[in-house]
C-alpha positions in Angstrom: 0.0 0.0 0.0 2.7 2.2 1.3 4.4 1.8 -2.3 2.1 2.3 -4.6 0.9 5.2 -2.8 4.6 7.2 -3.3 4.7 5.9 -6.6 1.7 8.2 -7.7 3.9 11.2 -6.1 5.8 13.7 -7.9 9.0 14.1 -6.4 9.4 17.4 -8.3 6.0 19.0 -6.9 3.8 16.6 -5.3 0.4 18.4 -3.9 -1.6 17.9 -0.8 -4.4 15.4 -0.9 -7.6 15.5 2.3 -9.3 12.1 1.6 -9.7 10.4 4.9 -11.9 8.4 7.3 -10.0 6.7 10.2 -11.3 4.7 12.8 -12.5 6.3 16.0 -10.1 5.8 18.9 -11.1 4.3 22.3 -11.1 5.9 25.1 -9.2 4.1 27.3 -6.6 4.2 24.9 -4.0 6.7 26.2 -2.0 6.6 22.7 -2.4 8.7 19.7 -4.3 6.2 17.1 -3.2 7.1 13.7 -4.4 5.4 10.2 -4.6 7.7 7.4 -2.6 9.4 4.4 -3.0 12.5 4.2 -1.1 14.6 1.6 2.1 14.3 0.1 4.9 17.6 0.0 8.7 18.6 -0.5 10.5 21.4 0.8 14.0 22.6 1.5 15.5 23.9 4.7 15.0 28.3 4.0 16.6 28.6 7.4 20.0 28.5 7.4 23.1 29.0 10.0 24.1 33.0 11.1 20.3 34.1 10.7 20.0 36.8 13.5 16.3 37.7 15.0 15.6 39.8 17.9 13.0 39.1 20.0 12.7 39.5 23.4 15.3 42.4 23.7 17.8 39.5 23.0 19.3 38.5 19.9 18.8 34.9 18.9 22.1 33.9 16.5 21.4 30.5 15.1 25.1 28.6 15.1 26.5 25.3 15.2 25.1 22.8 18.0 24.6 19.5 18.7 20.9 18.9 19.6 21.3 17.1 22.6 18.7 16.4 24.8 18.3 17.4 28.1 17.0 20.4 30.0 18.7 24.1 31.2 22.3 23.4 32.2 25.5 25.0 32.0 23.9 28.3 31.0 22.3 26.3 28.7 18.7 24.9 27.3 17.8 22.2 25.2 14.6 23.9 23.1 11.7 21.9 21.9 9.5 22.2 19.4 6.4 20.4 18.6 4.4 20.8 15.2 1.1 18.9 15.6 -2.0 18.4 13.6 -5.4 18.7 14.6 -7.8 16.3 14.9 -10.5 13.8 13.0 -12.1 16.6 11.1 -16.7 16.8 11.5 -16.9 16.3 7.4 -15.3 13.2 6.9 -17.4 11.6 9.1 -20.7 13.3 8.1 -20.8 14.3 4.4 -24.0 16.1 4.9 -22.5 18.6 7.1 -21.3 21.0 4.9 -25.0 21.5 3.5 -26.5 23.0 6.1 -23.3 24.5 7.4 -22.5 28.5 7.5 -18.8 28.0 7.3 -18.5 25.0 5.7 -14.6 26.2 5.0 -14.0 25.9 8.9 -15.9 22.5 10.7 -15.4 21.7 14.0 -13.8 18.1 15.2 -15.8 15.3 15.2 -16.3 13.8 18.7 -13.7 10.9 17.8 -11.3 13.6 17.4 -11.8 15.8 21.0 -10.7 11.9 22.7 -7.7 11.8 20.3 -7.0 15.2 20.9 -6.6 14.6 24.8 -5.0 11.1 24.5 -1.8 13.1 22.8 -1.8 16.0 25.6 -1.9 13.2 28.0 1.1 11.4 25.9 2.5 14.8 26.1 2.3 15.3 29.8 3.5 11.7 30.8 5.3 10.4 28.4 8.2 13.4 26.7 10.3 13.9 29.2 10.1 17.6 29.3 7.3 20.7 29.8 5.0 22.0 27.2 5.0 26.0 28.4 3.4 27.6 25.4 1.0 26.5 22.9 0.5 28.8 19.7 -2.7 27.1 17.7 -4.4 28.0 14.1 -7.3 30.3 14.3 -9.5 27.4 12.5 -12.2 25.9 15.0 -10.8 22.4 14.4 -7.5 23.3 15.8 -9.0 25.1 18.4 -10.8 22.7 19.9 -7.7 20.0 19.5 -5.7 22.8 21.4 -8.3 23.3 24.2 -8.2 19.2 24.7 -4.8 18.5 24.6 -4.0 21.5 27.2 -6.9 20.2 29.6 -4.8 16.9 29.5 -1.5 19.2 30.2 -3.1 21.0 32.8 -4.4 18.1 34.8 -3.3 16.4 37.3 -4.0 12.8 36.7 -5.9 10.5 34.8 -8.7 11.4 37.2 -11.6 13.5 36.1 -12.0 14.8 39.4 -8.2 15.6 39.1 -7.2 19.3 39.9 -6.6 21.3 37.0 -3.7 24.3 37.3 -3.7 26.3 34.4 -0.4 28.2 35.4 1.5 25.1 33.6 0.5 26.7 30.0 0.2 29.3 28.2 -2.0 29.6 24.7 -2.0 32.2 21.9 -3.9 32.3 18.5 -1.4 32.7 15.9 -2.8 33.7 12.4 0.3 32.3 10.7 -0.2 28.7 11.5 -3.8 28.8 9.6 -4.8 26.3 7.0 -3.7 26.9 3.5 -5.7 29.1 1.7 -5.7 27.8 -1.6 -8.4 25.5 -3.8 -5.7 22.5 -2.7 -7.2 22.8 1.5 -10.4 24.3 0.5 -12.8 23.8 -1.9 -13.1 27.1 -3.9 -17.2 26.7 -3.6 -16.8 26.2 0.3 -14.4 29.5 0.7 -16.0 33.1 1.7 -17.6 34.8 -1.4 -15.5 37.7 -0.7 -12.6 35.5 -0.4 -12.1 37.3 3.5 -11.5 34.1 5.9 -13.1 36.0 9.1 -12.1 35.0 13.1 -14.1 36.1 16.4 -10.8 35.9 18.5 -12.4 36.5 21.2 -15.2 33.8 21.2 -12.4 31.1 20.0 -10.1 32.1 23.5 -13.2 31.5 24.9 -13.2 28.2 23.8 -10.0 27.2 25.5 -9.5 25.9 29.3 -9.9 29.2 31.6 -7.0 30.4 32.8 -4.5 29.5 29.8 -4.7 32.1 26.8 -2.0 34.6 27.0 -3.1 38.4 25.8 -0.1 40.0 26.3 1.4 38.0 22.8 1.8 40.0 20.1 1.3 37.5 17.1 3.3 36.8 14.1 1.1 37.4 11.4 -1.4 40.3 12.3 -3.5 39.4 9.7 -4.8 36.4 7.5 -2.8 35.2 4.3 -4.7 36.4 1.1 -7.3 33.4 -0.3 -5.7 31.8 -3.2 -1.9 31.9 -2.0 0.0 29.5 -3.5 1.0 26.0 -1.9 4.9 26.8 -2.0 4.0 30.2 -0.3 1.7 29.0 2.4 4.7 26.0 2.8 7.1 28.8 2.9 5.1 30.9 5.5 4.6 27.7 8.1 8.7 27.8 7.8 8.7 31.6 8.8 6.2 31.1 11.9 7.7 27.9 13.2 11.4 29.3 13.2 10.1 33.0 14.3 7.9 31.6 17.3 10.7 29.4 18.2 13.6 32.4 18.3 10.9 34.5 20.2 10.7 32.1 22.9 14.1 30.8 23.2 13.7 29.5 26.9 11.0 28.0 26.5 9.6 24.1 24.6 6.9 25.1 22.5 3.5 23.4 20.9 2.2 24.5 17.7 -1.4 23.1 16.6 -1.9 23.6 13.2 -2.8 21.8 9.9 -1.0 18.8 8.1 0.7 20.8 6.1 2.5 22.7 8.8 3.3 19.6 9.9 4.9 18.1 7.1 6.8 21.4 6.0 8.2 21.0 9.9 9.3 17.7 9.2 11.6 18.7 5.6 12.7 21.9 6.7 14.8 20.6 9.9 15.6 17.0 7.6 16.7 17.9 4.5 15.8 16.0 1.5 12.9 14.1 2.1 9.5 13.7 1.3 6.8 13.4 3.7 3.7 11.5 2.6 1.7 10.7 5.0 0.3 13.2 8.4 -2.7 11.3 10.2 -5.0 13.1 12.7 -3.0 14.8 16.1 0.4 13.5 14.5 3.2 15.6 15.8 6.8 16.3 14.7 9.4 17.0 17.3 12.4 19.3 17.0 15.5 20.1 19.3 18.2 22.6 19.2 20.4 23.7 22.2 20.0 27.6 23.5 22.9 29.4 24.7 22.8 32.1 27.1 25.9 34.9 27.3 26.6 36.9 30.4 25.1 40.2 28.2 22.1 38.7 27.4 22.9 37.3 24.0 21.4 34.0 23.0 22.8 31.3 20.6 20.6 28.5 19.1 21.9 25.7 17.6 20.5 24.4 14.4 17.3 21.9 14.9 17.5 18.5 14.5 14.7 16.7 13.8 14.0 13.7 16.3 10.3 12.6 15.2 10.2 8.8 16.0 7.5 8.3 12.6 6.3 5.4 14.4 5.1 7.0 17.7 4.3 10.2 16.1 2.5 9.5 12.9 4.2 10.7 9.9 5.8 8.7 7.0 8.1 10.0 4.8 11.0 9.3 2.7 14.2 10.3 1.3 13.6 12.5 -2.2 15.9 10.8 -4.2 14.1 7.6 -3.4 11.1 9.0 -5.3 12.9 9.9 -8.1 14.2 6.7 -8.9 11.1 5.0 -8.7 10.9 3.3 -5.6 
């Protein structure tokens, strides 16, 4: 299966594909339950060593480093990064939806996905070996909702129900630059706005998410929307920008970002070069590490990422490029 799906690929530019319908998971199971293909992309590392950003009064100088893991030590800090999708989507589990709905561009996770959802912040909380302290999600409702399950799970304090919940632990923000694709490849051109203007009550979506948690002070990324009908290699190239930017802006700190599956899969090639990813199932996540240097003036070095996704616990698939192109 695996096979012949690549072999329908273009290694040269291979487009997203959104026909799925997984299996709901349990609820006693605890682990992320993936199935699906999902799309297929290529993209090259735009982040390269010596970029300088400042943020935070402190300059962030991406150099050489080793990507160890570990936590703050030695006036240093092992930074990660998580890139994760939301989850199983309301119209691929009822087709009829999008009749009667008003934004049928935007649906809401179907119950199957709220349970996934809070499986992986559970995974997150128990099982990574380090603290989630901020959580940047897509303004779409989808990955809002994903967002406000898995930082319940992060925010409790057992398996319990009746566990207490301290909301203290993390911090969320609606980022504009993590927001699905806007192109007829996501969405279907007869689904979109009329006047092509993709519109967001941020205040009812913070709403939305566990009391305590959403972080006003944050001054996003992107202060507006991309345009409707950006290209795929420009919405690939601005989940790059966001992902490095929010990273260098919060240099002290391991970071979720809950977005779509092609900000997943653009993580995935931009910090491993030359592969293809092909497959991003519902919640999969990519992980990233890069060491953080502090100097005594305030000055802050970052290593360069390295990608330490385990495909099999984190569901994504991909390949190496040239694999592709020689027909394999």
């Amino acid at each position: 299966m695996k096979n012949s799906i690549i072999s329908q690929l273009s290694p040269r530019f291979p487009l997203p594909f959104c026909c799925q319908f997984p299996t709901a998971p349990s609820k006693t199971n605890l682990l992320p339950f993936f199935l699906t293909p999902q799309f297929t992309l290529t993209t090259k590392p735009h982040f390269g060593r010596e970029k300088m950003s400042s943020f935070h009064g402190a300059a962030v100088v991406a150099g050489a480093g080793d990507g160890s893991s570990g936590g703050v030590s030695g006036g240093g800090f092992d930074q990660n990064v998580l890139v994760m999708r939301h989850g199983d989507r309301m119209d691929n589990f009822d087709p009829k939806w999008v009749t009667t709905a008003e934004r049928p561009w935007d649906p809401p996770l179907f119950y199957a996905g709220k349970i996934r959802a809070y499986n992986v912040g559970t995974e997150f909380r128990t099982r990574i070996g380090f603290p989630i302290h901020r959580v940047f999600v897509s303004p779409f409702l989808r990955c809002i909702q994903t967002a406000s399950e898995v930082v319940s799970a992060l925010c409790s304090g057992g398996s319990d129900a009746s566990s207490s919940f301290d909301p203290s632990k993390v911090k969320v923000s609606i980022e504009y630059g993590l927001c699905e694709m806007l192109c007829r490849e996501a969405i279907r051109p007869e689904y979109a706005p009329k006047d092509g203007v993709f519109h967001f009550n941020i205040s009812e979506l913070e709403a939305m998410l566990p009391a305590g948690t959403v972080d006003h002070t944050v001054e996003r990324i992107y202060q507006e929307m991309p345009r409707w009908q950006e290209t795929v290699f420009g919405s690939r190239s601005r989940y790059e920008h966001v992902i490095q930017a929010l990273a260098d802006k919060y240099p002290k700190e391991n970071l979720l970002l809950v977005t779509h599956g092609e900000g997943v899969g653009t993580s995935v090639s931009t910090f491993k070069k030359d592969v293809t990813v092909y497959e991003v199932n519902y919640c999969a996540y990519s992980h990233a590490r890069r060491r953080i240097t502090f100097g005594e003036n305030g000055s802050v070095t970052a290593g360069s990422f390295q990608l330490v996704t385990d495909p099999h616990i984190t569901g994504i698939e991909y390949t190496p490029s040239n694999s592709l192109a020689d027909g394999v």
